[in-house]
N, C-alpha and C positions, 0 to 999 in steps of 0.2 A: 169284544173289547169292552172293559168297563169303564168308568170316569177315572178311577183309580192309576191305571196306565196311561191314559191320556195323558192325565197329568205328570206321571213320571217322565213322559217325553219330552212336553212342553216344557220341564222345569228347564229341561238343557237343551232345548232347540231351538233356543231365542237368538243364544249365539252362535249355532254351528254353521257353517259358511260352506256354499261351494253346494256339491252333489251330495252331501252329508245333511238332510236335512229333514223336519216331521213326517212328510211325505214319505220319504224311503221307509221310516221305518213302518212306519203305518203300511205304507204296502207290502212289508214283510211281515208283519204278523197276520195281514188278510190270506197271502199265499198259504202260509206253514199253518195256520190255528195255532200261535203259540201266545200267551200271555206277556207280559213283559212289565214289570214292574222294577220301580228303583228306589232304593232301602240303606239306609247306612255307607256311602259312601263308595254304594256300586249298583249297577244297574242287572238286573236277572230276568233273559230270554228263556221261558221253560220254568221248568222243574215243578212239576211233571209236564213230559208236553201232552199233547190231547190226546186223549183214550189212556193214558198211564194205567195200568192197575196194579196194586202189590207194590212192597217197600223200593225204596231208592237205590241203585245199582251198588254193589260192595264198594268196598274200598280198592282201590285200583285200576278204576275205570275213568279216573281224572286228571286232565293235562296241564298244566302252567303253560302261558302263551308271553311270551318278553318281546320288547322292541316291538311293540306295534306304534305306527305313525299315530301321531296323538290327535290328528283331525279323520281318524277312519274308526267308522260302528259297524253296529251289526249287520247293517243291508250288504254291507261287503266282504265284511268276516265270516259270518254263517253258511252262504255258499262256500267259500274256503274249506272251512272247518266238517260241512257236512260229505266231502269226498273222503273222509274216514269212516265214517257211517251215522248211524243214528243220534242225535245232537239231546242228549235228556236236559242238559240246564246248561247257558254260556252266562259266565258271569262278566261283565268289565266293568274295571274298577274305572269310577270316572271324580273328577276335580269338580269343585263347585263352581268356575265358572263353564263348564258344560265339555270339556275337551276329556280326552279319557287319562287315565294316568300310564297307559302304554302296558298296562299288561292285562290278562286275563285269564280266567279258568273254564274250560271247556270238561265238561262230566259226559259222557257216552253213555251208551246201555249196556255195555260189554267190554271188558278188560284187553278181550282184541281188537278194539275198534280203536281202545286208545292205544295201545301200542301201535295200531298204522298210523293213526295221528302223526306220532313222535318220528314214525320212520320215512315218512314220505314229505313230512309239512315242516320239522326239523330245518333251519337255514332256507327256507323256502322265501322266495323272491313278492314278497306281497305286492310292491311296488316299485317301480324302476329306481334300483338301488338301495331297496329297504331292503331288509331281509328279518324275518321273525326267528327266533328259536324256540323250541316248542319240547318238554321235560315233562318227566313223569310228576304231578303234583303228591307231594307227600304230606299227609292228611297224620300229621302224628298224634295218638292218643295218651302217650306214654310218658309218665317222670318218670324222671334220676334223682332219689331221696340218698343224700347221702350224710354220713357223722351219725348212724343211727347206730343206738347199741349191742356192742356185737350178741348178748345174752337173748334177745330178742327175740320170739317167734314168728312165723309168719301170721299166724293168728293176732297176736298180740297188734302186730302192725299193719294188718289187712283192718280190724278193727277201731284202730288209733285215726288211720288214714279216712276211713268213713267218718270218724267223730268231727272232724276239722275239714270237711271238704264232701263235694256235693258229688255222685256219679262214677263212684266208684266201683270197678268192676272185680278186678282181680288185684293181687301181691304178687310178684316174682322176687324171692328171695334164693338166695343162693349159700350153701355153706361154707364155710372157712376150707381150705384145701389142709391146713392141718388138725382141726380140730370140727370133727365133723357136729358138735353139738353147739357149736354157733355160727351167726350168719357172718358175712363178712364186712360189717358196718356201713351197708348199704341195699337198696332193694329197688324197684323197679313198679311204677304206680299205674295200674291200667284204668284210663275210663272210658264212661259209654260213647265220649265223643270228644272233637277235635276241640270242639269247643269246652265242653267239661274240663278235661285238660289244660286248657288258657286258663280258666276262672281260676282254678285250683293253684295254676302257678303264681298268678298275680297277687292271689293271698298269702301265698308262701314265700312269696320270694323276697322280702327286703333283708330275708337277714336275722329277724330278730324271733322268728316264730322258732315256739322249742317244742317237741317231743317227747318226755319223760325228763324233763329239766335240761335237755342238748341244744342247742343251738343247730337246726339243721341245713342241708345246704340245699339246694334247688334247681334245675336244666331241664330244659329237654332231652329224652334220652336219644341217643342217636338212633337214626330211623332204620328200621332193616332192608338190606339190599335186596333188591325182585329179581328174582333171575327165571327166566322163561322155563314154563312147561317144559316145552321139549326136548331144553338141557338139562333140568331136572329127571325126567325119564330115562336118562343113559347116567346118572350115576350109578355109580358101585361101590360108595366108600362112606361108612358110617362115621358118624362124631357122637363120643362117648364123654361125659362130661363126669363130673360127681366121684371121682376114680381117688382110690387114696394116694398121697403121696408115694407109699414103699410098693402101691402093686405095680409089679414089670410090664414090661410089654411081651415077654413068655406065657404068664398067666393070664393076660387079657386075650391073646391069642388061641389057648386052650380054651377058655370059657368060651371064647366066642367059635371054636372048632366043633364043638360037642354035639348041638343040632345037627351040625353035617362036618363030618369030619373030612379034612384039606381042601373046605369053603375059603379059607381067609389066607390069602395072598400073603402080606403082612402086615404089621402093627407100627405105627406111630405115638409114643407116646409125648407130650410134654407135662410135665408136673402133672395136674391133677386131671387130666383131660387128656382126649388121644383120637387118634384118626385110623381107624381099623376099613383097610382096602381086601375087596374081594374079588375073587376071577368073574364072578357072574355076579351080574343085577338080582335077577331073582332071591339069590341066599342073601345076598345085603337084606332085601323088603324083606322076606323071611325073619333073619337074624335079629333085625330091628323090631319087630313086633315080638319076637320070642325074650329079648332080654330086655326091654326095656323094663325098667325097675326092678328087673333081678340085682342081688349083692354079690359084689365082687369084696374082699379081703373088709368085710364087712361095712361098705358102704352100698347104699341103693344109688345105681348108676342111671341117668338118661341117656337115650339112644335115638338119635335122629338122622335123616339123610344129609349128609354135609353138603352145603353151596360149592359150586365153582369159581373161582375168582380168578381172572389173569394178572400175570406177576407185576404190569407196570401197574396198573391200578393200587394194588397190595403197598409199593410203595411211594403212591402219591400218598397214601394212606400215613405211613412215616411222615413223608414232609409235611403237613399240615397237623401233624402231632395226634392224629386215629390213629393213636398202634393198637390194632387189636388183637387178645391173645388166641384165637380162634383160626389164626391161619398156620399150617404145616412149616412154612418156611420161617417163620420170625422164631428168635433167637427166645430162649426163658427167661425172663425175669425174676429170677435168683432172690428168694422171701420177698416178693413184695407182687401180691396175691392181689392188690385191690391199683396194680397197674393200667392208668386210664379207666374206672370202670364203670363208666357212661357207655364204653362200647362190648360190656361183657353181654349186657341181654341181646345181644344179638345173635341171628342164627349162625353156626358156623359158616366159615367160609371155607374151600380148599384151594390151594394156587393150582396152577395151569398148568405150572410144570417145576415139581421138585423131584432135584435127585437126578436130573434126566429124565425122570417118568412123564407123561402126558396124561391131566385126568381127562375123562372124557367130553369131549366137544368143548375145548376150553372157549372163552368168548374171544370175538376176534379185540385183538391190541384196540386201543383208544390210543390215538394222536394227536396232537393239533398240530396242524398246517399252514401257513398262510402261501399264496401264490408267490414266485420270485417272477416279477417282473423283470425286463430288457430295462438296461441302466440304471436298476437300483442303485444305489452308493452304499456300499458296502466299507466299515471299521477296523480294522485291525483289532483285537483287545485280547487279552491275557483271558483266559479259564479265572484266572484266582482275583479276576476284580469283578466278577459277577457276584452274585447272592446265591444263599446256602440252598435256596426254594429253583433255583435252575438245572438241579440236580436230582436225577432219578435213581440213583444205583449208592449201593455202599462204600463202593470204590472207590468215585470220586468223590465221594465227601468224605473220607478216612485221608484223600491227599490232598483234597482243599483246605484241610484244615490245619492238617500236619503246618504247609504254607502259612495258612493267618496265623500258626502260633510260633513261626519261624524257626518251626524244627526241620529237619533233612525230610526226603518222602519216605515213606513205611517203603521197609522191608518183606518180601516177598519169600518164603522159602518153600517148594511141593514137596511132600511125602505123597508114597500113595502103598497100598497091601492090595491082597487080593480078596473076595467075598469068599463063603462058602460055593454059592454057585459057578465063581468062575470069574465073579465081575474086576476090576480095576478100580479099585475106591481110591478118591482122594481126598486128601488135606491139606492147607495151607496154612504156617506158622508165621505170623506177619509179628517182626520185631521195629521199633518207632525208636530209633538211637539217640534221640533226645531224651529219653526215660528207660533205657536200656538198663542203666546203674542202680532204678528205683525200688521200688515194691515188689513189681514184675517186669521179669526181661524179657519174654514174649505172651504173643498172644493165640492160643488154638482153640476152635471151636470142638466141642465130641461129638461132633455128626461127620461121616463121610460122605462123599458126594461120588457122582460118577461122570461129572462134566468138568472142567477146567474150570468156565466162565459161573457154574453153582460154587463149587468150592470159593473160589476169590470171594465170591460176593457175601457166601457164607459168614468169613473169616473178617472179612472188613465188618459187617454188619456185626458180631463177636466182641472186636474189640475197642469198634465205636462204645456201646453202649457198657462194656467196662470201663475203659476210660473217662467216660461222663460220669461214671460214678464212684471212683477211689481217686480221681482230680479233678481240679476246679480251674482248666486251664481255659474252657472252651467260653468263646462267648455266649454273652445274653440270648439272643434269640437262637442259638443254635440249642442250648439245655431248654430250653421251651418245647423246639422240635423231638428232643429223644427223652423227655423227663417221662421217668419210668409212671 
């Protein structure tokens, strides 16, 4: 131990009270040989701990720790924390007069060490009736440049970006879906670090900083979703991006058949991007190494292994207004290419189950629950006097809203054909007789489904997000949640 630590102790153990006190820690960093120094508004056990050698653990080896009791440190946390494994750096942010600010960052050695973190220590009972939550911490490095010109190279702005800003690593720029020799008025700013990143936004962000005479806009980009190895390993379904608007899903299926011919299952397309499913993993990993950057109808396409995403998640993603155009089941948005696009740099996602199909090892549902106790007192209340965010499906919010805009409920009508193979496809034409007389007197999506409960949801999700946009019936915060 050096004077340096000492003193970070004593700064805050003048006032800690109770079994929280110099002592403990002191006798924890004699056990473990760990350093423990406090810096800017947080205190840091480790990083490296003793014998470290070689760089600091990737990105993905670090948890957020919430709801901790704001009179508990490290002599009681770090045992906690160390039944996931090896503890490389425990951050806790602590208040000047010496109490902690109730959360923290725990860094591991190993990406699986923090996933046991999250899966066993998660709602974990720290203290009679405390309870911690314990997430994956998201270390972003990435802007969202956006108003930039669409004539613009990647060069041009990988360049620009370096002139005005410190640590820059890469550009993700992305083409216009109709015109593939410009970008699409926005790109994606990688730096060396999370901190890089902050500096960078703090300089850009008021507003007034311009880029080739533009005023440009500034965010974080949305972070990408982790989905485990070993659900990763049983995919079979490629995402193809970069695709011109007029090639089919015929042609994308020959091109991608030619490697090994009746590899590919079938083809999904939407606008410029698509979801090519295969009977076997291998020809997917195949396929994907063989065409990437090959031209289709003369565009250079990307080819990656598409994510898994289950369907409730996909649409909490809606309610909180992420519609991201990356998942199989959301609806097109019909010219407008640059819909929400803070979440286009993200890797694709696939849902869990469209069409009736199952991709493989979908993740299991997220719910929240709370216990119903013996004699709750329990409310009567109407569906239509809740909020638009209590809803997870397209269907009820196509009839809550029908309600707040005191139309009659949508109309329901099935067709269904049969497939080439044999299948039973459906469709539902849902007509709103409050606007029956209008523009349009119903509403059909062009996909068929092969489930009852897809088609509805299909169809509601269809003529939501046309409605939101050839009327201006719906409230405020509800075009907030579906603004294209």
């Amino acid at each position: 131990m050096n004077e340096e630590n000492i003193d970070g102790i004593n700064g805050c153990s003048k006032v800690r009270t109770g079994t929280q006190n110099e002592a403990a820690l002191l006798a924890l960093m004699e056990k473990t040989g760990y350093n423990m120094v406090q810096e800017n508004g947080q205190r840091k056990f480790g990083g490296p701990p003793p014998g470290w050698e070689g760089p600091p653990p990737p990105r993905g080896c670090e948890v957020f720790v919430g709801k901790i009791p704001r009179d508990m440190y490290e002599d009681e946390l770090v045992p906690v924390f160390e039944r996931a494994g090896k503890i490389y750096e425990f951050r806790l942010m602590m208040e000047f007069s010496g109490e902690n600010r109730g959360y923290a960052f725990v860094m591991y050695t190993t990406k699986e060490e923090a996933q046991l973190a999250i899966r066993i220590l998660n709602n974990y009972e720290i203290r009679p009736g405390k309870f911690i939550g314990v997430c994956v911490s998201l270390d972003n490095c990435r802007l969202f440049i956006g108003a930039i010109p669409k004539e613009k190279k990647k060069e041009e702005i990988l360049d620009e970006m370096k002139k005005v800003t410190e640590g820059v690593v890469d550009v993700i720029v992305y083409p216009s879906a109709t015109d593939k020799t410009k970008n699409r008025g926005f790109a994606f700013v990688e730096y060396e670090s999370h901190r890089a990143a902050a500096m960078a936004r703090r300089k850009l962000i008021p507003g007034t900083f311009q880029l080739w005479g533009h005023t440009i806009q500034v965010d974080w980009a949305d972070p990408e979703k982790e989905v485990d190895e070993e659900t990763m390993q049983r995919v079979k379904v490629l995402y193809v991006r970069n695709l011109m608007i007029s090639t089919t899903e015929e042609t994308i299926k020959a091109e991608f058949n030619k490697f090994k011919p009746g590899a590919v299952e079938r083809v999904k397309k939407l606008r410029d991007y698509a979801f090519v499913h295969f009977f076997n993993r291998e020809d997917a990993v195949a396929a994907m190494s063989v065409m990437n950057g090959k031209c289709i109808d003369g565009a250079s396409i990307e080819v990656t292994l598409a994510k898994p995403v289950n369907k409730e998640s996909t649409w909490r993603q809606h309610l909180n207004g992420q519609i991201s155009p990356n998942s199989e089941n959301l609806i097109v948005f019909a010219n407008k290419e640059e819909s929400h696009p803070k979440t286009l740099g993200k890797p694709p996602t696939l849902p869990a189950r469209l069409n009736g199909q199952h991709s493989p090892s979908p993740p299991e549902i997220e719910r929240c629950t709370y216990p119903f106790f013996p004699g709750t007192k329990l409310t009567p209340i109407s569906m239509y006097s809740l909020k638009s965010n209590h809803f997870n499906s397209a269907v009820m919010h196509l009839d809550y809203y029908c309600n707040k805009n005191n139309w009659a409920p949508p109309e329901y009508y099935l067709y269904s054909t049969t497939s080439q193979d044999g299948k039973v496809l459906l469709v539902y034409k849902i007509v709103i007789p409050a606007i029956a007389n209008g523009s349009q007197s119903y509403f059909m999506p062009d996909k068929l489904c092969t489930t009852l409960e897809d088609a509805k949801e299909l169809a509601a999700q269809f003529t939501l997000l046309h409605l939101d946009r050839e009327h201006s019936l719906f409230s405020l915060d509800y075009r907030r949640i579906w603004r294209k």
